[in-house]
N, C-alpha and C positions, 0 to 999 in steps of 0.2 A: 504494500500500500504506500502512493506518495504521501507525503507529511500533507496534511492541510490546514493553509492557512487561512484564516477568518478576520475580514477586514472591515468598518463600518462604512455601507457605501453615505460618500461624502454631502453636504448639502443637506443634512437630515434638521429637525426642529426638535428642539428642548423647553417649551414654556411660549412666550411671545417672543417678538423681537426677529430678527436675523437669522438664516440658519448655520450652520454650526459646521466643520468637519472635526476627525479625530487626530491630534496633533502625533500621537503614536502609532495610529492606521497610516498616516501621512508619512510617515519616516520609514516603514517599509514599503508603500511608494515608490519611494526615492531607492531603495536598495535593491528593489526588482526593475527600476528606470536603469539603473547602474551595470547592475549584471543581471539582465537580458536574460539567461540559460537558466537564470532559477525558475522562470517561470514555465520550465521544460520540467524539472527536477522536482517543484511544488506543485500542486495544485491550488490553485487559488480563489476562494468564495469569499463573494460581499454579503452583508447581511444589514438589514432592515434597524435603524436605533434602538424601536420601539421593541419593548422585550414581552413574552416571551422570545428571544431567537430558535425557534424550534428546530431548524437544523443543526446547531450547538447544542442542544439541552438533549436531543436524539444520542447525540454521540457521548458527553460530558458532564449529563445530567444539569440539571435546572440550575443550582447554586455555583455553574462554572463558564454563564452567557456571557463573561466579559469579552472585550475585544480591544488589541486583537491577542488574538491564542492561534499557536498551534499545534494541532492533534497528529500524534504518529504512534506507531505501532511497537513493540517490545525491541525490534531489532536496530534502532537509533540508540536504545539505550547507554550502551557501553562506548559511546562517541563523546557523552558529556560529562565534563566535572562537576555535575552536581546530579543531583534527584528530581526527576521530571514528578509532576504531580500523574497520578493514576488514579482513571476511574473504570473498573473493570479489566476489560482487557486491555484499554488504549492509556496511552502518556499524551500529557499536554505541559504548555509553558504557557502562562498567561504574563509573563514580565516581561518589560520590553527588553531590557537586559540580556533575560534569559533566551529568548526568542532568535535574536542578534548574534549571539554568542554558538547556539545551535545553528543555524543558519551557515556563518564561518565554517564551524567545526565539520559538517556533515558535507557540507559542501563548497569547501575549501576556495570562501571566500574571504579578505579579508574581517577581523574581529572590527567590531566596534568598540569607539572610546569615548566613555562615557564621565 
């Protein structure tokens, strides 16, 4: 399974006023603008503001619709220095940190500096 990532599509509303994009959906973005082949290697879903995200909550259960996250399978595991979160059978990273850092690692892109 490729890793999937889950992005908030941009332009969404939060109350009145203007609407909004996700300043950390936006930065992976920018990193799939950059290098091009992730988006051969990820698979890539936008998802709707407004929560439930039910394609999230399918995979991650309900209390893990943040965004953005990404869900991969047991065999990333051992590529990361640290402990992906697990629900079931699948790993996810909901930190933009963590995300970034996976992304580098697995797919031997530069790391981010944070």
């Amino acid at each position: 399974m490729k890793p999937l990532l889950f992005l908030l599509k941009p332009g969404f509303y939060d109350g009145p006023g203007d609407p909004y994009y996700c300043p950390y959906c936006m930065m992976f973005e920018g990193v799939l603008k950059v290098y091009p082949r992730l988006t051969q290697q990820v698979e890539l879903r936008y998802v709707d503001f407004k929560k439930p995200r039910q394609e999230i909550v399918d995979l991650i259960g309900e209390e893990n619709q943040s965004c953005p996250v990404i869900v991969f399978d047991q065999s990333y595991a051992s590529l990361l220095p640290f402990n992906a979160n697990r629900y079931g059978d699948r790993l996810f990273l909901n930190e933009p940190e963590e995300i970034g850092l996976f992304l580098s690692r697995v797919f031997q892109i530069p790391r981010p500096h944070f």
